[in-house]
C-alpha positions, -999 to +999 in steps of 0.1 A: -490+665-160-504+634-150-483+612-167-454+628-158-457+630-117-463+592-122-429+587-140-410+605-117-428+582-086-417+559-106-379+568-107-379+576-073-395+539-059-365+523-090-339+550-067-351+539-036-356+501-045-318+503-060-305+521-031-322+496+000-311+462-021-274+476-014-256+459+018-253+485+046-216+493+047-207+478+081-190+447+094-210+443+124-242+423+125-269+418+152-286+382+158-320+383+173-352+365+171-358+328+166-364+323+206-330+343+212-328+350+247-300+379+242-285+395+210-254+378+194-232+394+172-214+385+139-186+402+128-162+405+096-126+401+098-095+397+077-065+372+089-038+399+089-020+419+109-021+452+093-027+481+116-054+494+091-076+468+101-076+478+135-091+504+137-128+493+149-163+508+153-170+513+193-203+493+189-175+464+183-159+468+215-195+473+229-209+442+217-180+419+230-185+434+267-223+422+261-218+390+252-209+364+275-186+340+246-163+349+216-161+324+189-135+327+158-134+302+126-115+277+143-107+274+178-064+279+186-060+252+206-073+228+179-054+249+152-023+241+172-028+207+172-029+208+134-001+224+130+020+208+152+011+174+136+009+185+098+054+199+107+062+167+120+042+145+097+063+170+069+093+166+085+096+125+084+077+123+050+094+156+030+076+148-002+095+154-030+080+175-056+090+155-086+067+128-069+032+151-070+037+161-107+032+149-142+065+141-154+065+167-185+059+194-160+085+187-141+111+185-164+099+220-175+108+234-145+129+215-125+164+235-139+147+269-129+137+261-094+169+244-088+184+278-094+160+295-076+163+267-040+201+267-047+198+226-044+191+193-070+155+194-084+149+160-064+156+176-031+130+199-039+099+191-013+064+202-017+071+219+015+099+243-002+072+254-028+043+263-003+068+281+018+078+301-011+046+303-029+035+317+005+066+341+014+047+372+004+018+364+030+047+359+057+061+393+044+026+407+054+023+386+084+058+405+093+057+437+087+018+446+099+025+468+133-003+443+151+009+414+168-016+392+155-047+389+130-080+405+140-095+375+154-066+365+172-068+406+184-107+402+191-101+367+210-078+385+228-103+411+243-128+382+251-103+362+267-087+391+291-127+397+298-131+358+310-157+353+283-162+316+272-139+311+237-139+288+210-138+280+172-171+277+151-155+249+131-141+216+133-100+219+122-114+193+099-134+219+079-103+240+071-080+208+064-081+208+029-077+244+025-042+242+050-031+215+029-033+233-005-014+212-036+007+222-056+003+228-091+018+245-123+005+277-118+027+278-086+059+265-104+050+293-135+045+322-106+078+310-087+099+306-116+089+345-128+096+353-099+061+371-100+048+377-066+031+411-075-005+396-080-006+384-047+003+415-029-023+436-055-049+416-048-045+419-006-040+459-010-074+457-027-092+435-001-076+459+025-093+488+007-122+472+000-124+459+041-119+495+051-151+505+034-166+482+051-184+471+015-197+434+017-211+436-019-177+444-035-163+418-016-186+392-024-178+404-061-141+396-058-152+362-042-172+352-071-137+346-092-120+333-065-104+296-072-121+267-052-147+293-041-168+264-033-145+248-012-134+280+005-171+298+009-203+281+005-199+248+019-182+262+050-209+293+053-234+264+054-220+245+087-212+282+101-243+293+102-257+259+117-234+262+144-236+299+150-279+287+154-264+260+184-238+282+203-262+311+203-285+290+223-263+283+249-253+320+255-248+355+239-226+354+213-196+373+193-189+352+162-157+367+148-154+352+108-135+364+076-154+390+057-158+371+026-183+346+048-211+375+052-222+386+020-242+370-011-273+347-011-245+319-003-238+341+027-240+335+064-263+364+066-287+349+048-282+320+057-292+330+094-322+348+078-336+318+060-331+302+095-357+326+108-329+350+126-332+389+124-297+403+112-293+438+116-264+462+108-250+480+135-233+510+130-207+531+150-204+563+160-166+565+161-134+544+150-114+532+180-078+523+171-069+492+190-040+503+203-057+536+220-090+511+237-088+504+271-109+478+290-109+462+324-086+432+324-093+398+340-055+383+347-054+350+331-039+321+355-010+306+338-010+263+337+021+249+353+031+217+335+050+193+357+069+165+336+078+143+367+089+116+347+113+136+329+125+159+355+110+191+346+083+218+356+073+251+334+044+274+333+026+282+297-003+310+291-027+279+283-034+243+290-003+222+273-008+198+244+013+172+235+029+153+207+050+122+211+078+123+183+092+089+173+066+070+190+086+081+222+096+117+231+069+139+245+070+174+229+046+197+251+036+231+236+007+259+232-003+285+209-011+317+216-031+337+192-028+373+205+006+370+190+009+342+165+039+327+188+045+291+200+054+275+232+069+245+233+097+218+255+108+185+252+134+171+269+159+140+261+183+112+272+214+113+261+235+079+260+269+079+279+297+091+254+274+113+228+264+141+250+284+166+231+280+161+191+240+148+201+233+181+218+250+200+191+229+183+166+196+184+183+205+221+187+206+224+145+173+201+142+153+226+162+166+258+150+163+242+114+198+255+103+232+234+095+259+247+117+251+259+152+250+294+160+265+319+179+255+317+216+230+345+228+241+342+263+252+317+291+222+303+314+218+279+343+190+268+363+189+243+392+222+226+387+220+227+348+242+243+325+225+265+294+226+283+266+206+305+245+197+313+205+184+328+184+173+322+145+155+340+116+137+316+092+119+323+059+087+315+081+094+333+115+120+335+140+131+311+168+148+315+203+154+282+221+174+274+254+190+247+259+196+232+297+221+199+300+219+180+336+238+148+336+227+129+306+192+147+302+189+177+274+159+197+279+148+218+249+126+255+248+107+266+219+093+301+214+088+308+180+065+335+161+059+352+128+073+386+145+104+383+160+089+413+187+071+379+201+101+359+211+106+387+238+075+395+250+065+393+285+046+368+284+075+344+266+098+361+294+079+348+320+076+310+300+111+310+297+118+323+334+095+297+351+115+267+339+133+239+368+147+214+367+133+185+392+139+153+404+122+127+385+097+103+404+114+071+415+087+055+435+085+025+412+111+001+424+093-035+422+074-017+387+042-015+378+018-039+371+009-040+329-013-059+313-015-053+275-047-044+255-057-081+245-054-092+276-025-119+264-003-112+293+010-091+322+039-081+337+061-059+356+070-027+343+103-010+360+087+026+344+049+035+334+044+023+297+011+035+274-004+026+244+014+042+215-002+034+180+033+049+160+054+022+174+041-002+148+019+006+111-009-020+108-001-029+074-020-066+066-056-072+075-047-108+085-033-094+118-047-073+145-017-052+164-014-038+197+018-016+208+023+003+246+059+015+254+076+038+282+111+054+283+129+059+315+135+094+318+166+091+341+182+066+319+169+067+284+160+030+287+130+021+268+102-007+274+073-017+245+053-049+250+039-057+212+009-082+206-005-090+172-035-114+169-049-136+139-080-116+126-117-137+120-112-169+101-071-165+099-047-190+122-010-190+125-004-226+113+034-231+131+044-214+158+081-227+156+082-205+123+071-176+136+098-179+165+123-184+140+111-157+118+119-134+147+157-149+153+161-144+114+152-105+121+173-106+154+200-111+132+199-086+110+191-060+135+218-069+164+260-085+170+264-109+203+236-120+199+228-145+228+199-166+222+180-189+245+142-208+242+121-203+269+083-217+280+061-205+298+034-230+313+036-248+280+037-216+254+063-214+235+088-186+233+124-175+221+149-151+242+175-127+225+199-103+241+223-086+215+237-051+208+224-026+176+243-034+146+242+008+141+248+019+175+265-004+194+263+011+228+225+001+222+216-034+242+186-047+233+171-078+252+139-091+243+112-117+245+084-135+222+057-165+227+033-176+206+001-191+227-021-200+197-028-178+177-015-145+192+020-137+192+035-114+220+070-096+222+084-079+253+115-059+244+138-037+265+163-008+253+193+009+268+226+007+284+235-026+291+243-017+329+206-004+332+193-032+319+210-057+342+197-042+371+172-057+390+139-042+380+148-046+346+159-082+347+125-090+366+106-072+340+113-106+316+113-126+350+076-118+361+055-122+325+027-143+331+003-152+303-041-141+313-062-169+312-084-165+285-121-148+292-149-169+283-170-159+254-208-158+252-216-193+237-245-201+220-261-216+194-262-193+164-269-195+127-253-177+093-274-147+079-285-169+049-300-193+071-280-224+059-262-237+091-261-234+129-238-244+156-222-236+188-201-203+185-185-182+207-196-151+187-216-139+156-213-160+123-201-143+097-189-153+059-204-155+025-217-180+008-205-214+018-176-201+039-187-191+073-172-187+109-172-173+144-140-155+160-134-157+197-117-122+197-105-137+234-080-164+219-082-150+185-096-186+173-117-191+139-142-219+143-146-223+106-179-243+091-177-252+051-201-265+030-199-280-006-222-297-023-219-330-039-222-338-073-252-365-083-226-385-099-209-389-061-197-425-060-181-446-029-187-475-011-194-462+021-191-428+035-155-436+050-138-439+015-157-410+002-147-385+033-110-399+026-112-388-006-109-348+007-081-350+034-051-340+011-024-357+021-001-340+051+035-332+038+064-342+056+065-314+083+036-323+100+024-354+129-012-362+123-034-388+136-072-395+123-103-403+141-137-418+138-172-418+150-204-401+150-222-369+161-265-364+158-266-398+141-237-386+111-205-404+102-173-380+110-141-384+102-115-356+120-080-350+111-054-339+143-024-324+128+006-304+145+036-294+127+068-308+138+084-286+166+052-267+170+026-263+200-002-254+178-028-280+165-051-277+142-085-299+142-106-307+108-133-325+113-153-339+076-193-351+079-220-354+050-262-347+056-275-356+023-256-342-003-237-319+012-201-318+029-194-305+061-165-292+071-152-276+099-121-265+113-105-251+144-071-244+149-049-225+177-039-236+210-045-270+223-062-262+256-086-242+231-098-264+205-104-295+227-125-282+255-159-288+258-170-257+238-144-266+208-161-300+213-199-292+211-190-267+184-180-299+162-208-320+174-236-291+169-236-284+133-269-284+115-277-278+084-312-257+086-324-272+058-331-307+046-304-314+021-315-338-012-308-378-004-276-388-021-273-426-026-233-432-022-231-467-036-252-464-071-233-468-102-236-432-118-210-440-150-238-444-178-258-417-164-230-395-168-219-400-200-251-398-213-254-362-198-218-353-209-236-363-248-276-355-245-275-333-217-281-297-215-248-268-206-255-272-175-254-311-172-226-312-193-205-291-176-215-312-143-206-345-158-172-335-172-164-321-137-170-357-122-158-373-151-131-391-131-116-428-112-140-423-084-172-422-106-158-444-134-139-478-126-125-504-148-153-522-146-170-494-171-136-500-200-168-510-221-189-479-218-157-454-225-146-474-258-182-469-268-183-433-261-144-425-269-155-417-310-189-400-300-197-368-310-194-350-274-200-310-279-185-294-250-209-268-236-185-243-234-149-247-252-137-232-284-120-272-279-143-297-296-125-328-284-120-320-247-146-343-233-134-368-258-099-367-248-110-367-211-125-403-220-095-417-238-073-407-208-093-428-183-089-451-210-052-456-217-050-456-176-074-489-174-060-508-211-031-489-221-027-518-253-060-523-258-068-485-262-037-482-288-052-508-304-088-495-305-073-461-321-055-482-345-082-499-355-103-467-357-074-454-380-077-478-403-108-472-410-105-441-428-124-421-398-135-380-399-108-358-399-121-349-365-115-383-354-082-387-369-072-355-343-082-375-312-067-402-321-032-382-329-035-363-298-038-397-271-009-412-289+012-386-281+000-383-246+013-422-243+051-423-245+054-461-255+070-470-287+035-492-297+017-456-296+045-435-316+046-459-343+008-452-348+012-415-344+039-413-367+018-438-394-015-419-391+009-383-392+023-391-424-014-392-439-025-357-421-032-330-449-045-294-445-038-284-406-008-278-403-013-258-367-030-290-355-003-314-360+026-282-351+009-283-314+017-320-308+048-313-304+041-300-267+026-337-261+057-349-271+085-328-254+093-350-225+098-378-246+131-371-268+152-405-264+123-420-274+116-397-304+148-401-317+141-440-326+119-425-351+141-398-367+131-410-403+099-402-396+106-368-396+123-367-428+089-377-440+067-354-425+090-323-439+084-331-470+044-322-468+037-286-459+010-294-433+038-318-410+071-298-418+064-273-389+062-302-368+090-320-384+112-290-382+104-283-343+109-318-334+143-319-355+151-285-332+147-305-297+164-333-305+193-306-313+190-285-287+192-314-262+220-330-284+206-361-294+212-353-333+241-335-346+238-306-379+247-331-407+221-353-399+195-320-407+215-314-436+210-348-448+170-334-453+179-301-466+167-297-497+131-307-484+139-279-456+145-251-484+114-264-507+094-258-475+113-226-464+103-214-500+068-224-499+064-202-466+082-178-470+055-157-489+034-163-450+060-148-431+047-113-439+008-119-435+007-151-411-007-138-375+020-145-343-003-173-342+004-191-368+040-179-369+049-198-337+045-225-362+057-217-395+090-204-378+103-236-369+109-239-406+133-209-411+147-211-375+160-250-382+174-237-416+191-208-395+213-240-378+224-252-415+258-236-431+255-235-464+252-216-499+218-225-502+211-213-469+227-182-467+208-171-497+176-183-485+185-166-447+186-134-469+153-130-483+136-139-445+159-106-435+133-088-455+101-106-438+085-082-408+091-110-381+116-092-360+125-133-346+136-142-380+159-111-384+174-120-352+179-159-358+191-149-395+214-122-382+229-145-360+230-172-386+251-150-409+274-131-381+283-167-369+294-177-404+314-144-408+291-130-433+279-093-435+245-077-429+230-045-449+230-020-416+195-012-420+187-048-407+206-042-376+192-006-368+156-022-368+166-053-345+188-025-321+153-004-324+132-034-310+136-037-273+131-074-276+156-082-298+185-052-286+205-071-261+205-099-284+218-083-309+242-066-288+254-100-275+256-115-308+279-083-319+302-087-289+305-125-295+318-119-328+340-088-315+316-067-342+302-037-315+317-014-334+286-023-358+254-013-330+235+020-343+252+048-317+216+061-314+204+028-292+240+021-274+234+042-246+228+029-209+189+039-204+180+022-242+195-008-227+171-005-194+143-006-214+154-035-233+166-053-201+133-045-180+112-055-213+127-086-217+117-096-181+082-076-185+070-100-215+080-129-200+045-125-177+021-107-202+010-108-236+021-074-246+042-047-227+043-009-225+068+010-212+067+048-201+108+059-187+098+079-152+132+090-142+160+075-122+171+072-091+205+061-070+199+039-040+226+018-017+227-019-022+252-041-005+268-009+004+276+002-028+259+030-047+241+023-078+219+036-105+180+028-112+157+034-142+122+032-130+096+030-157+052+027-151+051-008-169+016-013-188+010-050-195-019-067-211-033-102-205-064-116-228-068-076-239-071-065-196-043-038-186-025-032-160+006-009-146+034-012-123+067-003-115+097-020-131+129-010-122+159-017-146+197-022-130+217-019-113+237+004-131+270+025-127+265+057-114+287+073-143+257+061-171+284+041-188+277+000-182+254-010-208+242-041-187+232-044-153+256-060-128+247-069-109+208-074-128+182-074-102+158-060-129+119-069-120+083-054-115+071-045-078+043-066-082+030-057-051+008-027-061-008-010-091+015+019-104+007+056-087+033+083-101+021+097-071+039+071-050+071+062-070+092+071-044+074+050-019+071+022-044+107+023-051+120+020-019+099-006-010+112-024-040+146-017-022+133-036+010+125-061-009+159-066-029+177-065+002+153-092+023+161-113-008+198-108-009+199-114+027+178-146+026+205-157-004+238-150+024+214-168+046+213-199+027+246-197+011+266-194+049+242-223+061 
């Protein structure tokens, strides 16, 4: 009896146990403890608008009239902001779909979904799929009898009870959740048309949510995709910042009901914070649309637009977006019924009022032909009208106002269309006028842009705008502030770019006339004038836009040092000839520059110090301040010097490192001395420029000093510029150097005896300024010494380094040394040297050597092949020993050489063809001798051995045609060619199976083609490879292997673009190429092309790599059409210099 009562205690504490670990069934949560002043609450949502959801406990309503603030996820205002950005960003990138996915997926799908979007696959935007991956949530959205989502319902409440609101998160929290990718599964879903699963799964939450059961939810979570992402991090930074608001005051944190539940939960969460969270229960259901409460009235915020001529009230503080860098778009979101608020207004130019209108109409109701007007409006003077549009997303109803040449636009839009006509868009729309815009600045307003370069007088208020220009190279610093004249649509921007840290404009002349070259391209009339201002440079251009002509443009640039500034002026040409516009060029005046905090300073590694207007910065040996002021570099290097450093004083050594100036530039040089040190300083200018630059060169010890400053003259010779000069110190005490020392047997000695890292120090300075005539002697006595490099796969490299100082000191007497050393039967390494610097000395004394001590060469044949680089530039000279050659091909290890030298002299016509066949039976013994290589020999050695079969390829004849046929069968796809073309030019046939592996190869295709076509043979290509896209890849290999040492190609797709105003055809390909075994990938693009895919070559062929950046599928599109740019700057810079 025992046993048993204690097994059913048992069962009942397992019951009870089971039953407690289960979440209460309610939504509603109480905070307290933790040094809580008051309660909070935290409640569960879901973000739709279905009635069901509505229906809440009357503790709910109770705990938001008890709390003094009401916080959601994420606060509207900022959501707003997002959104707003995210459409417009969308609207000027549209990226394409193709362009976010692997290329086999979407050619899988591309013909279904351009069925299913009714347009071309590559019209097909990212943006398309997410609006129809999403259509079924809008369908919710849309037919739920709320006006908005619970929290936007429960915000509501707070916000008509004037409790403090807010978001709980950053908009930065929930970004990568808004910005979703997409992916197959999405193209798979769309394609099936297979929406069901979406709608399943949100009837399910519903029920689940009107249970109020957290631990079923929490269950569904637990398969969710990205649950990480979308739960636990987030709960994480919730619950942290439901800890910090609570503080402040009482609480109502309003969060989707997924958040709560779980270990991972914000429930817990708050717990192991050291919170109490109760549930709170209800005693009744309240329907929302049955509760009553005592409303606040919320003031409305009047927006008044003076500059643009406008005033309107909206339900909330405006925010604003400027589109294009220059039209202010004003709007606000309000949450209690997912609807937008939002006005811009724009200038219209004299003779486009109509058509513009019309089309800004279509851009904001998204749609391609206007539609029918709602009704006929007017408002202070201005003429209106009224629409109204349905879009897969929501719905739109927009009024239009025209007053003279301004347009002013109205914006409410919402899921529900019930929201376009509520009262509260009624009274937005209603409490539009039109006013007079300010004109109280008629001398303009005093500007000064952000670098303090210059100021002027601006006929309207101008502001930094940070769209105007992209900062896209981290050499320059850029600063852009514009306006735009309401009244008249004329526009002002003042732009300023800067040289960053150690960087310096080096002409300012070429900037200038980089800007006329632009001015060009841009504007017609062009009327150009140079201007100066107090000694800065500057170039004036007044023109009219080569697309809209009715545009004038007038504009102004200097360059003061090393900051370039640009003042330019849009609009109708009337406008901008009256006076506050013509005074806005008149009254620029350049700031004097701000003096920076000098001092002496020193680089982190302790090295150097000077005089410097700023930190020094660097690595290593380069270091340098920036006066941020003047955007001036002063510039400090140091190298040191070798300890075989020879000169006879320190003026010829400091000499030695000035390179000379080029033709451009007016220098002068100067001497003296600074803290006891020898200085020479360099003071160059290029011609028609106003910048100098100032290089000053010193030595402490061993080491060089060199410092630089260049920018504007009244810069780099004040007193500052001058002290910097004079200052630097090296921090610690350099090793003595002794300049005038003969160092030549000392460094040969280490470049024999010494150890890597002597030897590679030696060979470095092995050179005139360490070793003089005077030392002929000591290089004849090391010139045959065994000198291992320390490290060279090339044995003779010091050796040859020696025999060139040589031959420059005693050209005859160092032919006569190798002679001499010839004769005496040296080593066979010996007998290389020797072979190489004769054929590094063109004289006919040093050929008649080479050409003895070749003919008695046996066994290396790849040795005495690779002279024949030495001896390329020297073919009228080579051809006075022609029967040479016909020696050296008849031994096996010369004939390569023999046979490549007999192909120069050819190809530059200094030999005809019967002088070759005079050898030719020595040219077929050695054809047949290596022929049996051909098949094993690496490409190595087949550089060599195919000079052989390539010269015979020159020689009609029996005996050659034969011989031609048996290479056919060799696996060197350049003998096939060269024998192909050798029999097609002699009007013999070639087995087919030879031509379908050279038409296979996209090295050889085109040449084979071309060789075809010469002989009027085309008829012959394999049909497989004549198509236009096999000829692409042949075309953009060929270019591809000319700058790697193997090439991959990968076809991406093609695409159309407009090049000299005609349409053409592109391949683009991701072009893998390999250099010493390292990869890497770009985009090569093959054409241009006919747009019919029938032109088999490209004309015209701007075929090339956009070497610019690494290959991302992801940004093709980009890619390409900066390739595009690119072609055009270069075809314009052709017309350029073809018209000049």
């Amino acid at each position: 009896m025992k046993k048993i009562l204690i097994c059913n205690l048992l069962s009942l504490l397992t019951f009870f146990s089971a039953l407690f670990a289960q979440t209460p069934k309610t939504l509603l949560w109480r905070i307290s403890g933790n040094g809580l002043p008051q309660s909070s609450y935290l409640y569960g949502t879901m973000h739709l608008t279905d009635e069901r959801l509505f229906r809440f406990g009357d503790s709910v309503y109770t705990a938001i009239q008890q709390t003094q603030g009401y916080a959601m996820e994420v606060n509207p205002d900022e959501l707003a902001v997002y959104i707003i950005n995210k459409t417009f960003d969308a609207l000027a990138s549209k990226k394409a779909l193709e362009d976010m996915l692997d290329k086999d997926v979407y050619n899988r799908y591309s013909k279904s979904l351009s069925r299913k979007f009714k347009k071309p696959a590559s019209e097909i935007t990212a943006q398309d799929i997410q609006n129809a991956r999403n259509g079924w949530m809008t369908e919710y959205f849309q037919k739920g009898g709320m006006p908005t989502v619970v929290d936007g319902y429960l915000y509501m409440l707070a916000k008509k009870q004037a409790k403090w609101v807010g978001g709980i998160e950053d908009i930065t929290d929930q970004t990568s959740l808004l910005e979703a990718s997409v992916d197959e599964s999405d193209l798979a879903q769309l394609t099936a048309d297979d929406l069901s699963d979406g709608k399943k799964y949100i009837e399910k939450m519903i029920s689940i949510y009107q249970a109020q059961d957290l631990d079923r939810l929490d269950e569904m979570s637990q398969d969710m995709k990205k649950r990480d992402a979308i739960l636990v991090r987030r709960n994480i930074k919730m619950a942290h910042r439901m800890d910090s608001l609570s503080a402040i005051r009482p609480m109502f944190f309003a969060v989707g009901a997924a958040h709560l539940p779980g270990d991972g939960g914000v429930i817990s969460l708050l717990r192991k914070a050291g919170f109490t969270v109760d549930p709170v229960f209800s005693a009744k259901q309240i329907p929302a649309k049955q509760y009553t409460f005592q409303e606040i009235p919320a003031s409305w915020s009047e927006l008044k637009e003076t500059r643009s001529g406008y005033s309107v009230s909206m339900p909330g503080k405006a925010n604003k977006y400027t589109m294009f860098g220059m039209i202010d778009f004003y709007y606000q979101f309000d949450i209690t019924n997912l609807s937008f608020y939002g006005i811009y207004s724009v200038h219209i130019p004299a003779g486009e009022g109509d058509s513009l209108v019309e089309e800004i109409i279509r851009k904001s109701l998204q749609v391609d032909k206007t539609p029918k007007t709602v009704r006929q409006l007017s408002v202070d003077g201005g003429t209106g009208r009224e629409f109204e549009q349905t879009t897969p997303q929501g719905s739109i109803r927009l009024q239009v106002f025209v007053k003279q040449e301004m347009v002013f636009l109205m914006i409410v839009s919402g899921v529900k269309k019930s929201s376009l006509y509520s009262p509260n868009a009624d009274k937005y729309f209603s409490s539009f006028h039109i006013i007079e815009p300010d004109t109280d600045v008629q001398n303009g307003m005093l500007f000064t842009d952000s670098f303090g370069t210059a100021r002027f007088y601006s006929p309207i208020p101008i502001e930094p705008n940070d769209n105007l220009i992209k900062q896209t190279s981290p050499q320059w610093k850029f600063s852009a502030n514009m306006g735009m004249d309401r009244r008249t649509g004329a526009i002002v921007m003042a732009i300023s770019k800067k040289t960053t840290g150690s960087n310096y404009v080096t002409s300012d002349e070429a900037i200038l006339q980089e800007i006329r070259k632009n001015a060009g391209k841009q504007l017609k009339d062009t009327v150009e004038r140079r201007i100066n201002i107090g000694g800065i440079p500057g170039i004036e251009i007044t023109g009219r836009q080569v697309t809209n002509p009715r545009i004038f443009m007038h504009s102004a640039s200097w360059v003061r040092g090393n900051v370039h500034f640009s003042l330019i002026a849009l609009g109708d040409s009337a406008v901008l000839q009256t006076a506050p516009y013509r005074n806005l060029f008149k009254s620029v005046t350049f700031v004097p520059y701000s003096t920076p905090d000098w001092q002496t300073r020193s680089d982190s590694a302790g090295r150097v110090s000077f005089w410097a207007p700023a930190t020094v910065v660097g690595r290593e040996n380069d270091v340098y301040a920036a006066d941020t002021f003047s955007a001036t570099g002063y510039n400090v290097r140091l190298d040191t010097l070798s300890i075989y450093t020879t000169a006879a004083n320190d003026s010829v050594l400091l000499n030695r490192y000035y390179t000379d100036p080029d033709s451009s530039q007016v220098f002068n040089n100067n001497t003296g001395f600074a803290g006891g040190q020898y200085f020479m300083e360099r003071i160059a200018r290029t011609k028609g420029s106003f910048i100098v630059s100032r290089h000053r060169l010193s030595r402490q010890g061993n080491t060089l000093i060199s410092s630089f400053v260049s920018g504007d003259s009244s810069i780099i010779f004040n007193q500052s510029a001058n002290r910097f000069f004079n200052s630097i110190k090296l921090l610690n005490t350099p090793d003595e150097l002794s300049l005038a020392s003969p160092k030549a047997e000392r460094l040969l000695r280490d470049l024999e005896k010494g150890d890597s890292t002597a030897k590679e120090a030696a060979y470095a300075s092995l050179d005139t300024t360490v070793i003089t005539r005077k030392d002929k002697s000591l290089l004849e006595d090391y010139l045959f010494r065994e000198l291992l490099p320390a490290n060279s796969y090339d044995t003779l490299s010091y050796n040859r380094k020696i025999g060139s100082l040589l031959f420059s000191y005693d050209t005859a007497g160092a032919i006569a040394l190798i002679k001499k050393k010839s004769g005496e039967h040296t080593s066979q390494t010996n007998s290389k040297l020797c072979l190489t610097l004769l054929s590094k000395i063109a004289t006919k004394e040093s050929y008649r050597v080479l050409f003895d001590n070749l003919a008695l060469q046996t066994g290396d044949s790849d040795f005495a092949s690779g002279l024949v680089y030495e001896l390329r530039d020297s073919l009228p000279l080579l051809k006075l020993f022609q029967e040479d050659f016909s020696k050296l091909l008849q031994h096996s290890t010369t004939a390569p050489l023999a046979a490549a030298l007999y192909l120069r002299l050819l190809d530059n016509n200094l030999i005809t063809v019967d002088e070759i066949l005079a050898n030719q039976d020595a040219l077929l013994k050695m054809a047949e001798h290596y022929l049996p290589f051909s098949n094993k020999a690496s490409d190595y050695e087949m550089h060599y051995i195919g000079r052989i079969p390539e010269l015979l390829a020159r020689t009609p004849s029996q005996r050659a045609v034969a011989m031609a046929r048996k290479f056919l069968e060799t696996k060197d796809q350049a003998f096939k060619m060269a024998f192909v073309t050798y029999l097609f030019n002699h009007n013999i046939s070639v087995d087919t199976k030879y031509l379908r592996q050279l038409a296979a190869s996209k090295a050889y295709r085109i040449d084979l083609y071309d060789v075809l076509e010469k002989n009027k043979k085309t008829k012959l290509f394999p049909a497989e490879y004549l198509t236009q896209v096999h000829f692409a890849e042949a075309d953009l290999y060929t270019v591809a292997i000319e700058e790697a040492d193997s090439v991959n190609l990968k076809l991406m797709g093609k695409r159309t673009s407009i090049v000299n105003g005609k349409k053409y055809q592109f391949y683009l390909y991701e072009t893998r190429l390999w250099y010493d075994g390292e990869p890497e990938s770009h985009l090569g693009v093959a054409g241009a092309y006919d747009i019919a895919g029938k032109q088999l070559k490209p004309v015209p062929a701007f075929t090339t790599l956009y070497w610019q950046e690494n290959f991302n599928a992801k940004k093709m599109n980009d890619q390409f059409k900066k390739w595009i740019l690119q072609l055009e700057e270069a075809l314009a810079e052709e017309l350029t210099i073809s018209s000049e």
